[in-house]
C-alpha positions as CSV (number, residue, x, y, z in Angstrom):
1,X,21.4,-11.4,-26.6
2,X,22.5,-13.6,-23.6
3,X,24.7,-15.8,-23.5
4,X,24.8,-19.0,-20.6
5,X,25.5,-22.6,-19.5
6,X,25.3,-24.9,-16.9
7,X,28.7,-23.9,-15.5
8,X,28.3,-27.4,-13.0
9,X,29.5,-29.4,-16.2
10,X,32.9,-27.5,-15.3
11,X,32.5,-28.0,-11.6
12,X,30.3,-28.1,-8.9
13,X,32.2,-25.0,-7.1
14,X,30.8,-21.6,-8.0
15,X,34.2,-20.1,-7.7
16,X,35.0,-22.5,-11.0
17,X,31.5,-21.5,-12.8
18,X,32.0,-18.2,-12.2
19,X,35.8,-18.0,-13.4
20,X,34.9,-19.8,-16.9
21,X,31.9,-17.7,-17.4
22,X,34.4,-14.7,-17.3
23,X,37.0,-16.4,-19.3
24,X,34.5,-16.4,-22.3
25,X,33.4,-12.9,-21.7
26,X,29.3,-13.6,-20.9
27,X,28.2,-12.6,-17.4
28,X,25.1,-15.0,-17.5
29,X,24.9,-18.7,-15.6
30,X,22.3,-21.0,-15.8
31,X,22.2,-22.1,-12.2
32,X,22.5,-26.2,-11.4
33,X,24.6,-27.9,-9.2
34,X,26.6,-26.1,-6.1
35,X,28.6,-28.4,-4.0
36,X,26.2,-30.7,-4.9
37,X,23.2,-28.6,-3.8
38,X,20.2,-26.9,-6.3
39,X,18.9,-23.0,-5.6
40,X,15.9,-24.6,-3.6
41,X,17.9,-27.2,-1.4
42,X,20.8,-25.4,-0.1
43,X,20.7,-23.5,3.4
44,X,20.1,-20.6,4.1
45,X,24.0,-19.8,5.1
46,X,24.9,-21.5,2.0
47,X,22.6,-19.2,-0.3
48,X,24.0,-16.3,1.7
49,X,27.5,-17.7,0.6
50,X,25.7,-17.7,-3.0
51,X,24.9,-14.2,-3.6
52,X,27.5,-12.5,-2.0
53,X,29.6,-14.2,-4.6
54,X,27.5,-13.6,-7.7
55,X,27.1,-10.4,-6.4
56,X,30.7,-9.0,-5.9
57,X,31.2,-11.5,-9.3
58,X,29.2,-9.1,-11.1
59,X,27.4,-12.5,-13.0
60,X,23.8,-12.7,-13.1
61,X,21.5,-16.0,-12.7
62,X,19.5,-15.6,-15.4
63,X,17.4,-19.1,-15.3
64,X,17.8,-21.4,-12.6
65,X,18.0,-25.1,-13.6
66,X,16.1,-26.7,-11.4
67,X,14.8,-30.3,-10.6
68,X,11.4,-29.0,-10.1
69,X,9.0,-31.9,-11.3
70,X,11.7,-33.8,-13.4
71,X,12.7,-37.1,-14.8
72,X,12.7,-38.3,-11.2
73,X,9.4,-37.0,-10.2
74,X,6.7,-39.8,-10.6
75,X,3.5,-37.8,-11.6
76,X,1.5,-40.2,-8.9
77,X,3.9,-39.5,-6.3
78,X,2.5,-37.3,-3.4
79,X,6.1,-37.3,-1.7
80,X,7.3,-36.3,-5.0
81,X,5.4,-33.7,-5.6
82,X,5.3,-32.5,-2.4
83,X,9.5,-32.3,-2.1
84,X,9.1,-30.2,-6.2
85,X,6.6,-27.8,-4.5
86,X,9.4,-27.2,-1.6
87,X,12.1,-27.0,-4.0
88,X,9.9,-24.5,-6.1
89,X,8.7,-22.7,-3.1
90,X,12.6,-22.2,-1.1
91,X,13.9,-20.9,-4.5
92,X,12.0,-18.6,-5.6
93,X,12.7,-15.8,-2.7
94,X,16.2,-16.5,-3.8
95,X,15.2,-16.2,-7.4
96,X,13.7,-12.9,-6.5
97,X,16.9,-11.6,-4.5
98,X,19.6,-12.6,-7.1
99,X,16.7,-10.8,-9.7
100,X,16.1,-13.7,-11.8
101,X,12.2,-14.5,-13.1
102,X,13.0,-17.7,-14.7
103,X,13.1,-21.4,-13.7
104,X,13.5,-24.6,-15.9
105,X,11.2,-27.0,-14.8
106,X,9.5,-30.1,-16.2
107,X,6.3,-32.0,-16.3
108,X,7.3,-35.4,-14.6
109,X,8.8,-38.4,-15.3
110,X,8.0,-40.6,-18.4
111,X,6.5,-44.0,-16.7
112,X,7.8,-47.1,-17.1
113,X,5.0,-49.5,-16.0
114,X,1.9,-47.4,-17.7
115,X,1.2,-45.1,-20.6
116,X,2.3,-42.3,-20.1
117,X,-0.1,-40.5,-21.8
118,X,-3.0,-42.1,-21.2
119,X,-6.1,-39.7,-20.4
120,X,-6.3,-40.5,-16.6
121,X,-2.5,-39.9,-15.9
122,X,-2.5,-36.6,-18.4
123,X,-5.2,-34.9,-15.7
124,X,-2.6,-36.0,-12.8
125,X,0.5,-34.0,-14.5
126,X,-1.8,-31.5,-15.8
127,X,-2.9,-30.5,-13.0
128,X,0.3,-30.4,-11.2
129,X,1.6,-28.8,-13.4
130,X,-1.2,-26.2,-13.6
131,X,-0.2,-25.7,-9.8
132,X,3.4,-25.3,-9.8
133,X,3.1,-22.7,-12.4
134,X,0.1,-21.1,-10.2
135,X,2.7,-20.9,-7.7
136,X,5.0,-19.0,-9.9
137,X,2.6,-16.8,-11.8
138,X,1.5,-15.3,-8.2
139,X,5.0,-14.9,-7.5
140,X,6.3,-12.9,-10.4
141,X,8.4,-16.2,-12.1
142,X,7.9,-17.7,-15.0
143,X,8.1,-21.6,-15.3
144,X,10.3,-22.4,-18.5
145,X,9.2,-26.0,-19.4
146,X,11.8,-28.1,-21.0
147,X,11.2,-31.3,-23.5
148,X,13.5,-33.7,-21.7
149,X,13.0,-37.1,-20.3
150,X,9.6,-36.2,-19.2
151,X,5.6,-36.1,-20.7
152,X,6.0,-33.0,-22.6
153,X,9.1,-34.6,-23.9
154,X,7.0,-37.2,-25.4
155,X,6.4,-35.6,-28.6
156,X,5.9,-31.9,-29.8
157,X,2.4,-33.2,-29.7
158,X,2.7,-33.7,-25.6
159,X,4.3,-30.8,-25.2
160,X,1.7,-28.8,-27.7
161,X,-1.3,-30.8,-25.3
162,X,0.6,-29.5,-21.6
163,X,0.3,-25.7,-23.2
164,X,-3.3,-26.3,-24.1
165,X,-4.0,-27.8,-20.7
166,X,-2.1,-24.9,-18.7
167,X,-3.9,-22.5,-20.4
168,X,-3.7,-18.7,-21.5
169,X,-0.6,-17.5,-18.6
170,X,2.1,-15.0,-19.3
171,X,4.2,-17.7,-16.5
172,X,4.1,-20.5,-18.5
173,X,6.6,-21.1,-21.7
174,X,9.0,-23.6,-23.6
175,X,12.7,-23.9,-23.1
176,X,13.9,-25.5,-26.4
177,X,16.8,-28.5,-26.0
178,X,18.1,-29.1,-29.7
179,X,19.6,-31.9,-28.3
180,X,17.2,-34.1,-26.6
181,X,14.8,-35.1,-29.2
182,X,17.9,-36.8,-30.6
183,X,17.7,-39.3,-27.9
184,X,14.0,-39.9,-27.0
185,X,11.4,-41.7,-29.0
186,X,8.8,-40.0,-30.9
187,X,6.0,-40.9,-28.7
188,X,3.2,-40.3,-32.1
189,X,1.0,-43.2,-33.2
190,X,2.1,-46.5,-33.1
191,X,4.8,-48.6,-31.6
192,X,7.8,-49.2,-32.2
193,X,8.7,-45.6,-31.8
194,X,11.4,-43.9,-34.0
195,X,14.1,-40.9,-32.7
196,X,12.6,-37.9,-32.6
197,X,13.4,-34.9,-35.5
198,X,14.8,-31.5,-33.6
199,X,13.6,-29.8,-36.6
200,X,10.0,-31.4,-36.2
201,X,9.7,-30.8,-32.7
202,X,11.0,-27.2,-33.0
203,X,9.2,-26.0,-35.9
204,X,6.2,-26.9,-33.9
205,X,6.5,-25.3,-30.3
206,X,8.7,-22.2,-32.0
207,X,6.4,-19.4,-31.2
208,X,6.2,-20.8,-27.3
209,X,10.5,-20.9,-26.9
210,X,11.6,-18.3,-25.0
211,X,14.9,-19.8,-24.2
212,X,16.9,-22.4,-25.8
213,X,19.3,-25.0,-24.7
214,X,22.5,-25.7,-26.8
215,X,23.3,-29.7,-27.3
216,X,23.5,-31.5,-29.9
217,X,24.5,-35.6,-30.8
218,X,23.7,-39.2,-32.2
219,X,21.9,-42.0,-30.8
220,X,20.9,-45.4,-32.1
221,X,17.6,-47.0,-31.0
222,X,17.0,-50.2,-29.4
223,X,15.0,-52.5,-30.4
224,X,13.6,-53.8,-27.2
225,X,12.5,-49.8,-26.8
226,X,15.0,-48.6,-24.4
227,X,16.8,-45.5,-24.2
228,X,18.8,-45.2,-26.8
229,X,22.9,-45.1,-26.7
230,X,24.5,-41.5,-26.7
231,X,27.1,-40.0,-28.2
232,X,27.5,-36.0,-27.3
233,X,28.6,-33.8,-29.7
234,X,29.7,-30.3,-30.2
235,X,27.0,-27.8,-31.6
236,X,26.0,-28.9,-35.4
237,X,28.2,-32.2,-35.7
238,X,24.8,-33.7,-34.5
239,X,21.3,-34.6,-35.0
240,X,19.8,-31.9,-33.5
241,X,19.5,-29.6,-36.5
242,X,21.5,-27.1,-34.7
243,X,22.1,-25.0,-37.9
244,X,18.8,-24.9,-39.4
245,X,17.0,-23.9,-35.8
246,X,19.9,-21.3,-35.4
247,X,19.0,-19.8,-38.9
248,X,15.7,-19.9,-38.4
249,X,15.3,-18.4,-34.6
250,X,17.6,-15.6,-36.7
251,X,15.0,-15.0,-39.5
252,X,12.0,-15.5,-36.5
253,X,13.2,-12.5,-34.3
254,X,14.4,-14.5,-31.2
255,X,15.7,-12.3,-28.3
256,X,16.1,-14.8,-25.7
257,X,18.8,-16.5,-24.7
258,X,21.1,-19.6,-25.6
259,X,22.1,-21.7,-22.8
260,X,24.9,-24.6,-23.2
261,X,24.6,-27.3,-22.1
262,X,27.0,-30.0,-23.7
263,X,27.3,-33.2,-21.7
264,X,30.2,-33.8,-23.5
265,X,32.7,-33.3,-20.3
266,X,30.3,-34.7,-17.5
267,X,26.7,-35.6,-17.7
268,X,25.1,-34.1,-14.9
269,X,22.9,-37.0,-14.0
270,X,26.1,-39.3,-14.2
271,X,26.9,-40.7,-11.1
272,X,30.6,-41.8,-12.8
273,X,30.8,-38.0,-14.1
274,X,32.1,-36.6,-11.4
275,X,35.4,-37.3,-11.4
276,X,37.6,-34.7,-9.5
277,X,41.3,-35.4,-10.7
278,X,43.3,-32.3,-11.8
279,X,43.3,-34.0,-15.1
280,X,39.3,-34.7,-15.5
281,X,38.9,-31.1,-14.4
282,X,41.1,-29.4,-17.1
283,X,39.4,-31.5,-19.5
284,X,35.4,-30.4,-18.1
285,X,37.1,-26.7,-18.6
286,X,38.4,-27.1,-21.7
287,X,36.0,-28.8,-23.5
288,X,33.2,-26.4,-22.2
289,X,35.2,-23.2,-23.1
290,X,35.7,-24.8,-26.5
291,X,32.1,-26.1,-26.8
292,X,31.3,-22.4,-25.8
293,X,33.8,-20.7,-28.9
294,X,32.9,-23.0,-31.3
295,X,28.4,-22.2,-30.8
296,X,29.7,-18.3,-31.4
297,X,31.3,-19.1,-35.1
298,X,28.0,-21.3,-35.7
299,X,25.6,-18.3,-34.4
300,X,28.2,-16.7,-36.6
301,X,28.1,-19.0,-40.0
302,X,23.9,-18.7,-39.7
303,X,24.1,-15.1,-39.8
304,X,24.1,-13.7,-36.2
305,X,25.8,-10.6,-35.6
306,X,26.8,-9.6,-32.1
């Protein structure tokens, strides 16, 4: 079993991620932010910098968190998708180098002035997607798909449709985020939309997850359809059925890992996150470490042994 986390939500200095991963005994990072740069935008001198620290570290990159075709990707974007494709395509030497075969990716932004799943757009992300994970298939990576704040996102049902459409690929699977169907709309039927259920979405993409994000909260709708309001939480004080998908992935075999990921300290795409006084950084350590111990004695309460 592995565990990891997006060590950025500590700090965007690797020296930081890679001291906190040690503190809590794991030697696995899900790779983000580095002084502000992703796997597949820094330079070459800074990736050297990179894995000669990882290296002598001893911690492994086992997914890298990327921004390939993410929440700020339009899907009818040629600059956009153009810029994901050279992300995808500078990272994944490095991927190969630092021995990691995984990258979280997406499937575009959900957008605002159309349907977002209306037939002629679904071809368009389709078929981008079909190509970024053409890219990765040839190159030995596997393209983890995670139901954020994009179409697959949408619904259990989008992301059950995106599979479909991708097709029959050993390079293609689903990272699970327990917490983000607890603050997207459950894009099924008719408007308005409610939240959607972690359990629901889960229990229907389960034998695709290969990897699992660990968040969890509360959010209230609004009634003009926006994004809901937040409220982070640790692991199981939630809505996103953290308990019940932790039993269950138990009693289903899972053998991947679990990645945390509580936005409880910083939220990454918070541009008034990053706040670099000694005290805001004791309190992104602490709360991570203690996010970090308190997921074990759930994994613990649901029956895990390790």
């Amino acid at each position: 079993m592995i565990f990891s986390g997006f060590t950025d939500e500590v700090s965007s200095s690797l020296a930081d991620q890679i001291a906190v991963t040690k503190e809590l005994g794991w030697s696995n990072i899900e790779m983000r932010d580095v002084d502000d740069k992703l796997l597949g935008t820094m330079t070459d001198e800074e990736f050297d910098k990179v894995y000669q620290m990882l290296t002598e570290s001893g911690v492994k990159l086992h997914c890298y968190g990327s921004a390939v075709a993410n929440w700020r990707r339009h899907p009818r974007s040629a600059q956009d998708f153009e810029e994901t494709k050279n992300e995808l395509l500078t990272a994944i030497p490095r991927m190969q180098k630092l021995g990691c075969k995984l990258i979280r990716g997406m499937s575009f932004l959900m957008t605002p002035d159309e349907e977002p799943d209306s037939p002629e757009l679904e071809q368009i992300i389709f078929a981008k997607v079909k190509e970024l994970v053409k890219i990765c298939e040839d190159n030995g990576i596997v393209y983890g798909h995670e139901n954020c704040m994009n179409y697959g996102g949408l619904s259990y049902l989008h992301t059950l449709k995106l599979l479909e459409a991708v097709g029959d690929t050993k390079a293609f699977t689903l990272i699970y985020d327990t917490g983000n169907p607890c603050f997207n709309y459950r894009h099924i039927g008719q408007k308005p939309y409610p939240l959607q259920s972690s359990w629901e979405f889960y229990k229907m993409v389960r034998p695709y997850v290969t990897h699992v994000h660990i968040k969890d909260g509360t959010a209230l709708p609004q009634a003009d359809g926006n994004r809901p309001s937040a409220r982070f939480t640790f692991a199981g004080d939630g809505n996103g059925d953290v308990r019940a998908i932790m039993t269950d992935l138990r009693e289903t075999g899972y053998d991947g890992a679990f990645s945390m990921e509580p936005h409880m300290g910083s939220i990454y795409h918070d541009p008034n996150g990053n706040v670099n006084s000694p005290e805001a950084k004791k309190f992104r350590h602490d709360i991570y470490v203690e996010y970090c111990k308190r997921f074990m004695q759930l994994l613990r309460e649901c029956g895990w042994q390790f």
